[in-house]
N, C-alpha and C positions, 0 to 999 in steps of 0.2 A: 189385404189380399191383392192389393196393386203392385205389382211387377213391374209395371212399365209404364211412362207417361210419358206423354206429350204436350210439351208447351208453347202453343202458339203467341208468345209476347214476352221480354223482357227487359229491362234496363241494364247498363254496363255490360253486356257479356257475363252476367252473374252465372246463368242458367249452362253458361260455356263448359264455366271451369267447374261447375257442379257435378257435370256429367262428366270432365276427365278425371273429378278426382274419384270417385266412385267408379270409372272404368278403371282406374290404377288402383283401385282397390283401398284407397288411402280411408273412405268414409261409406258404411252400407248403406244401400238407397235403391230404389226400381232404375234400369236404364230407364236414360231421360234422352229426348229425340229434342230439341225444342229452334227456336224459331229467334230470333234478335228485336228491336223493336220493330212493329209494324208499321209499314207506310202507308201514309194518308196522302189525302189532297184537302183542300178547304170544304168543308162540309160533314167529312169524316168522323165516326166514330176516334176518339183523340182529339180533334181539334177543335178545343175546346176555350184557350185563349182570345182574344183580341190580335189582328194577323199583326198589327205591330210587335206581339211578344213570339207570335209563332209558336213551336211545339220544344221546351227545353230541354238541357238534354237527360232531365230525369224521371223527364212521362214516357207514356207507352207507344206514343205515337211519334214518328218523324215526320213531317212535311216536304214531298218532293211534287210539283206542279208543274213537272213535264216530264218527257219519256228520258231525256238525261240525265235528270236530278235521280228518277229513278232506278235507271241501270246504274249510276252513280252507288245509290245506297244500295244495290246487291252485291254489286262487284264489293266492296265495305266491311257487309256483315257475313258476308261468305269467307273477305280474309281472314274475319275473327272467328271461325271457325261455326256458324249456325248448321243446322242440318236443315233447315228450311228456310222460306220467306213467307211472308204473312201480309197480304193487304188487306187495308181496312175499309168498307165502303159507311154508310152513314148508319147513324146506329140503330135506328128501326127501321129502316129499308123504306124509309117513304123518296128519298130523293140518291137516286147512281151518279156515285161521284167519281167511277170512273168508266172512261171510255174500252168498248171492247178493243180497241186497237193499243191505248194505254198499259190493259193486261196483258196482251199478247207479247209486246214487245218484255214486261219485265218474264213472264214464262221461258223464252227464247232466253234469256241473258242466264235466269236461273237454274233452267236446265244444263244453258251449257256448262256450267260449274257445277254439276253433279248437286245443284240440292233442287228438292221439291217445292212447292208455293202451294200456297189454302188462300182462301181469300174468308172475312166475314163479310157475309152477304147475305142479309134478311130480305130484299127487295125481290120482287118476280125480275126487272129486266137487267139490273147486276147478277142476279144467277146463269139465267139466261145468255148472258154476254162471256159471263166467267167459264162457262163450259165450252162454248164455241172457243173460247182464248185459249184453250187448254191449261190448263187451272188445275193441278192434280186432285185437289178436294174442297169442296163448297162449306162453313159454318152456318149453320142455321137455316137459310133457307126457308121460312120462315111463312113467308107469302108468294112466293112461287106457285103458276097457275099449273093445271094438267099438261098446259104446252111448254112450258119451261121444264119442267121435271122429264120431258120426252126426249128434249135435246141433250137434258144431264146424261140421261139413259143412252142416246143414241153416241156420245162421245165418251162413253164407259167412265164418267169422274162421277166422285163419291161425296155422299153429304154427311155431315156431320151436327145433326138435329140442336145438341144442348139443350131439349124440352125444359129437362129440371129445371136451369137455371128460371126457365120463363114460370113454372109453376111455385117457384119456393119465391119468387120477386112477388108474384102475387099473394101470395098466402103472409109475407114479414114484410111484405115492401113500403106500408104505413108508417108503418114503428119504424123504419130504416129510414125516412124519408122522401120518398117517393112521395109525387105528386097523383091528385085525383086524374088530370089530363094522365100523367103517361102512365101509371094503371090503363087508364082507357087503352091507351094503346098496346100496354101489354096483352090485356083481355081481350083485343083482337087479334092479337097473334096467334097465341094461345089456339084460339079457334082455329084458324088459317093452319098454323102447325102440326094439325090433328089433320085436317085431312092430306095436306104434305106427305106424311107417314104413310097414311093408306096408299096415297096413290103412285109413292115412288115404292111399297112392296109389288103393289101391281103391274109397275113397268118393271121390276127387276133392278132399280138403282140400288147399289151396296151402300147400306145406313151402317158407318159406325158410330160410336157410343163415347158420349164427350160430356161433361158436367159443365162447364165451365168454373170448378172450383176455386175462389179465390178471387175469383177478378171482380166483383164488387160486395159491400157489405153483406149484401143478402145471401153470397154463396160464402159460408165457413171454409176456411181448406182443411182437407181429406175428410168430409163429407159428402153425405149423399150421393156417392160413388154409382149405386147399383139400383137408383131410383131408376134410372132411364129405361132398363130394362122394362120394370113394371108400368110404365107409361107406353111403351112400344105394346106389348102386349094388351093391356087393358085398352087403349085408346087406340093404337095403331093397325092392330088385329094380326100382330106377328105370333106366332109361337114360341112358347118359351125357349124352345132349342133354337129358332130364327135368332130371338134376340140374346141368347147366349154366345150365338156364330156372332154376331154384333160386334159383341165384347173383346171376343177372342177372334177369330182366324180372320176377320175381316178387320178389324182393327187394329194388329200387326202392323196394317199400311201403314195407320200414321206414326209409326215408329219406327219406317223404313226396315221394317221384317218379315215382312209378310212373306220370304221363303226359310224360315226359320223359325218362326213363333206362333201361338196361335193353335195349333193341334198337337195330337198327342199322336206321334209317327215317327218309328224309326228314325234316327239322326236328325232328327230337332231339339229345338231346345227344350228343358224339361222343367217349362213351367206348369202347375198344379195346383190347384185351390181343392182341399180334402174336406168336404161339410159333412154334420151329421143330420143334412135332409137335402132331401130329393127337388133339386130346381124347377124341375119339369112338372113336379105336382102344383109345386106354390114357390113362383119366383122370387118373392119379396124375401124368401128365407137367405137370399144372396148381399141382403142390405144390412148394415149396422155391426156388425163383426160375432154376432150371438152365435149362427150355426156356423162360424171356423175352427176348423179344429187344428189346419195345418196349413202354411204357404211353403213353397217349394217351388225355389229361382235358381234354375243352372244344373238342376239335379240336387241341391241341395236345400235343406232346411231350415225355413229363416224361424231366428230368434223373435216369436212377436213381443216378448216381454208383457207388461199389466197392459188388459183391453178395456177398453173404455164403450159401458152398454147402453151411454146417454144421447148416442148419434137422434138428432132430430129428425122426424117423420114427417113426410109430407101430404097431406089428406087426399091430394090428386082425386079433389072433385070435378 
């Protein structure tokens, strides 16, 4: 029942030509919006080498450790055609690797070439920074205080929670290998992230709805889609038509649609998830592919072909 996705990170320009050749109709698949490799600085989420080796060129991260290197890699992956940019700050938000004045200047470069920029940012003062810099949409957000999520609020940029990922790392992240420390640190996020939710429905910040599927062991790709929903509600205290808006008309944005996608109105696009139960009763019936009956992309009827009813659950204790 995914339609449309967004990929914030890639290697080679794969993700490029994915989405021309499925916009040329050569192979069927959801529009895909997606982003080039993310840039780092030393400290980074990515940088993960010895700086002798640096970031090569078949991880997820680039290395640019100044504002040139950086406008350098926009201007780069904007030739090769990305619909976004992606920076990366460190990976559980205890240390800002990069400066507000850093992001401002790649925002200016990548706006002016008509594409958007997300930042990941688990950290309170890289959120903080990212939205002053104009930063189209925040990841994670994670440990962001009441005053951080005000100034998200007060400069209308959007976060992008990815809870699941933090809940299904904790529930397989043993067996996956994950350490007892960064458990621990997971386990405080987790916390932190929970009230994050409440308090950006409270100021009015648009949460859309992001899995991080794929991007390490612990997340399978095309699972656990429609967990976030049920995390948003139960723990967030959105309502289920709140975190259906999530899904849909507010998360549009990050697939640069948000005046065409996303609702059901006249001269839009007509996409459609037909179940045989009612979300609003019980939102979890949106997880696992059991209550679909039909997907409907473009006005038309997709082929789901054999579904598969072993999607793994998450206890979201």
């Amino acid at each position: 029942g995914v339609t449309s996705i967004s990929i914030p990170g890639g290697t080679w320009f794969i993700e490029v030509g994915l989405r021309d050749a499925i916009n040329a109709g050569l192979v069927e698949g959801p529009r895909i919006y997606t982003a080039g490799r993310f840039i780092v600085t030393y400290g980074s989420i990515g940088d993960y080498e010895p700086s002798w080796v640096g970031t090569p060129e078949h991880t997820l991260g680039i290395l640019a450790n100044n504002v040139s290197d950086m406008i350098t890699e926009v201007r780069r992956q904007t030739k090769h055609g990305v619909d976004f940019i992606k920076l990366a700050d460190s990976t559980w938000g205890d240390t800002q690797t990069f400066a507000k004045e850093e992001m401002a200047a790649v925002v200016e470069e990548a706006h002016r070439r008509n594409a958007r920029i997300s930042i990941h940012s688990r950290g309170a003062g890289s959120t903080k920074a990212a939205a002053e810099a104009g930063i189209d949409w925040i990841m994670h957000a994670d440990l962001a205080t009441e005053g951080d999520l005000y100034a998200v609020a007060e400069a209308g940029v959007r976060i992008m929670p990815t809870t699941t990922f933090l809940f299904e790392a904790l529930e397989v992240g043993k067996e996956k290998g994950r350490s007892d420390e960064e458990l621990d640190v997971i386990k405080r996020n987790v916390d932190s992230a929970m009230t994050v939710l409440q308090t950006a429905r409270s100021l009015g910040v648009k949460v859309m709805c992001g899995t991080d599927t794929g991007n390490s062991p612990v997340m399978p790709y095309g699972t656990l889609h429609a967990h976030e929903a049920e995390i948003m509600v139960k723990f967030g205290g959105y309502t289920p038509m709140e975190a259906i808006t999530a899904y849909t008309k507010d998360n549009a944005y990050s697939v640069g649609m948000e005046g065409d996608l996303g609702v059901i109105e006249s001269g839009k696009l007509a996409d459609v998830l037909i179940l045989d139960a009612d979300p609003l009763e019980d939102i979890r019936v949106l997880q696992g592919g059991k209550h679909l009956c039909s997907v409907i992309k473009d006005g038309r009827q997709v082929d789901l072909g054999p579904q598969s009813e072993d999607e793994p659950e998450l206890a979201l204790r």
